[in-house]
C-alpha positions as CSV (number, residue, x, y, z in Angstrom):
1,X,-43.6,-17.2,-22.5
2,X,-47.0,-17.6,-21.5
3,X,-48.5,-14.6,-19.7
4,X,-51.7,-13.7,-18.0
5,X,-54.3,-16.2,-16.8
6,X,-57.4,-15.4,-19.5
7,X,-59.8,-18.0,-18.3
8,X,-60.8,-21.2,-16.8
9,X,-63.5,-23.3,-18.9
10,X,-66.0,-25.4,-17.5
11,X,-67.9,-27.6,-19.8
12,X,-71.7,-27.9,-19.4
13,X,-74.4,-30.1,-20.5
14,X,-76.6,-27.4,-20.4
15,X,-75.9,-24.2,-21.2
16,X,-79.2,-22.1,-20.1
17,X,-79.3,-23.7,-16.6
18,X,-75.5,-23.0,-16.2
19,X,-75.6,-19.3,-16.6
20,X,-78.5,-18.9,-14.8
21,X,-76.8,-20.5,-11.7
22,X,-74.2,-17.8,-12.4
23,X,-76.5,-15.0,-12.8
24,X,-78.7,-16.3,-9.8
25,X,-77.2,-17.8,-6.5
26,X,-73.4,-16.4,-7.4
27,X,-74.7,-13.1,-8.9
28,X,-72.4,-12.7,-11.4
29,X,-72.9,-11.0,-14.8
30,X,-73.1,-13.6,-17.3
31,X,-72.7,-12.2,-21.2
32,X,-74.3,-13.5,-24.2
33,X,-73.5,-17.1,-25.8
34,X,-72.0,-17.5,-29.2
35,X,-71.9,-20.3,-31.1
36,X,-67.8,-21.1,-32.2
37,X,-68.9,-23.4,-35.6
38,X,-65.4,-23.9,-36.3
39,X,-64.6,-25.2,-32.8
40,X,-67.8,-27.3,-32.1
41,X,-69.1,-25.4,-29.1
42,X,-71.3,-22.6,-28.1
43,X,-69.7,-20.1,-25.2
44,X,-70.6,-17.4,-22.7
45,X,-68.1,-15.4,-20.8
46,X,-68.5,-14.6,-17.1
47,X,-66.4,-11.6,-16.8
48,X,-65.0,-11.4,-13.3
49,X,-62.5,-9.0,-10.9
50,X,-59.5,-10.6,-12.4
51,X,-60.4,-13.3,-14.9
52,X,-62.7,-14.7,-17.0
53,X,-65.0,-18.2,-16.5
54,X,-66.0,-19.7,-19.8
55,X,-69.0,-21.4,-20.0
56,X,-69.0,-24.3,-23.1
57,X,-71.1,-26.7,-24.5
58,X,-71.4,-28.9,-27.3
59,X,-72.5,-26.9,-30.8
60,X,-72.9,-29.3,-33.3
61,X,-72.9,-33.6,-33.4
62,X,-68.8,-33.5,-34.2
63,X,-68.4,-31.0,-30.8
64,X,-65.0,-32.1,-29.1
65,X,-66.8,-31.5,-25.9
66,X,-69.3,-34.3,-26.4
67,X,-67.0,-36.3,-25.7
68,X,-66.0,-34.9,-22.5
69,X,-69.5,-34.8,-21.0
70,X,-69.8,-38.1,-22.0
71,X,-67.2,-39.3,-19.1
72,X,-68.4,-36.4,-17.2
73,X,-72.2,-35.7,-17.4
74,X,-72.5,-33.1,-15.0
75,X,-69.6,-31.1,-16.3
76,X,-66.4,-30.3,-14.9
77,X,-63.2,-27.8,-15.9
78,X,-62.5,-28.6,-19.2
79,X,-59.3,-26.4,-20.0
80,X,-57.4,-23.0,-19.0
81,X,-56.2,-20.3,-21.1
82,X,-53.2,-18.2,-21.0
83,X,-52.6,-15.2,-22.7
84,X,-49.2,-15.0,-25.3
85,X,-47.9,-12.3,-27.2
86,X,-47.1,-14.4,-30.7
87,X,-48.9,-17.2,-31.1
88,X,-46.9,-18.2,-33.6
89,X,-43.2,-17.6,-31.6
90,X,-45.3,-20.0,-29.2
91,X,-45.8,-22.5,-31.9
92,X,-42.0,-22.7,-33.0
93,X,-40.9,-22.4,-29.1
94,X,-43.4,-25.3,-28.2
95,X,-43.1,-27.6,-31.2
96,X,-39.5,-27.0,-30.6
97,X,-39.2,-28.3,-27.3
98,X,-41.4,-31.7,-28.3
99,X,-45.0,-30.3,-27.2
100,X,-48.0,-31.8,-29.4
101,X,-50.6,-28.7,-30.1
102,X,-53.7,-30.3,-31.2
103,X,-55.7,-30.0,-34.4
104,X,-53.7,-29.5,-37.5
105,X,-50.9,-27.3,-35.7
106,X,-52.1,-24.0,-36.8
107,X,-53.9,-21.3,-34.7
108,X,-57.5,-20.9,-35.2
109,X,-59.6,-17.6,-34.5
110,X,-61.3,-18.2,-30.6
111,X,-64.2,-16.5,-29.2
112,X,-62.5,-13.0,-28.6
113,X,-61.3,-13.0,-32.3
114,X,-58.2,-13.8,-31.5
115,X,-55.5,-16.5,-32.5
116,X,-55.6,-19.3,-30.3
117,X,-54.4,-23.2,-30.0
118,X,-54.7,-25.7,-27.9
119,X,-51.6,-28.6,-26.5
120,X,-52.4,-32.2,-25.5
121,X,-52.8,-32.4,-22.0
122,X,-50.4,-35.8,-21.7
123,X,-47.7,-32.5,-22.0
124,X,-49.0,-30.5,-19.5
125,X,-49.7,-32.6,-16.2
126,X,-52.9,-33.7,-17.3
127,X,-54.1,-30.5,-18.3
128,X,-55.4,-29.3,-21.7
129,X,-54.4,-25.7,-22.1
130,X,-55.5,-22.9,-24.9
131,X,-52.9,-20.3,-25.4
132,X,-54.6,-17.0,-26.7
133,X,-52.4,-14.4,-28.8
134,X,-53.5,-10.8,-26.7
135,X,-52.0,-8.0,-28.1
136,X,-51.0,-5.7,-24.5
């Protein structure tokens, strides 16, 4: 089901000094930040060879990644993101076979204006993963 990798995001306390580590000692091109509202968190996208690195921090005093930086104040890998076809064949499929998706079950728009959701990471190893609907 799930296909490409889309990105790996890394949750920062500080957004401005983040990208410009990116931009400076690992010279990559870092794009411009937009602020998610619905999601809580304000992103940039490092656009590399063959993925993308997510930059987030918190947007907001109800951002879900508060909490994260909160047990890990210097930041740390917060989630990764796989492309689907369907988001919604991937909900039925998933909720089919017992997986919890977070939030009230139904996708939301994500920062490349697509459909995305997120499942609990106690069904995924430890991991909390997005699945993003990418039309190919």
């Amino acid at each position: 089901m799930i296909g490409s990798l889309n990105h790996i995001a890394i949750a920062v306390p500080n957004l401005v000094e983040a990208m410009a580590k990116y931009s400076g000692p690992l010279g990559a091109k870092v794009g411009i930040p937009q602020d998610l509202v619905e999601h809580g968190v304000t992103v940039v996208f490092i656009n590399l060879p063959n993925t993308k690195i997510e930059l987030i921090s918190p947007h907001g005093d109800n951002s879900p990644i508060l909490s994260f930086l909160k047990k890990n104040p210097n930041g740390g890998i917060h989630h990764i993101c796989y492309e689907v076809d369907c988001i919604n064949d991937a909900i039925s499929k998933l909720t089919k076979d017992g997986a919890t998706i977070l939030g009230d079950g139904l996708p939301k728009i994500g920062a490349h204006g697509n459909p995305v959701i997120f499942l609990h990471p106690k069904d995924f190893n430890g991991t909390l993963i997005e699945l993003e609907e990418v039309k190919g």
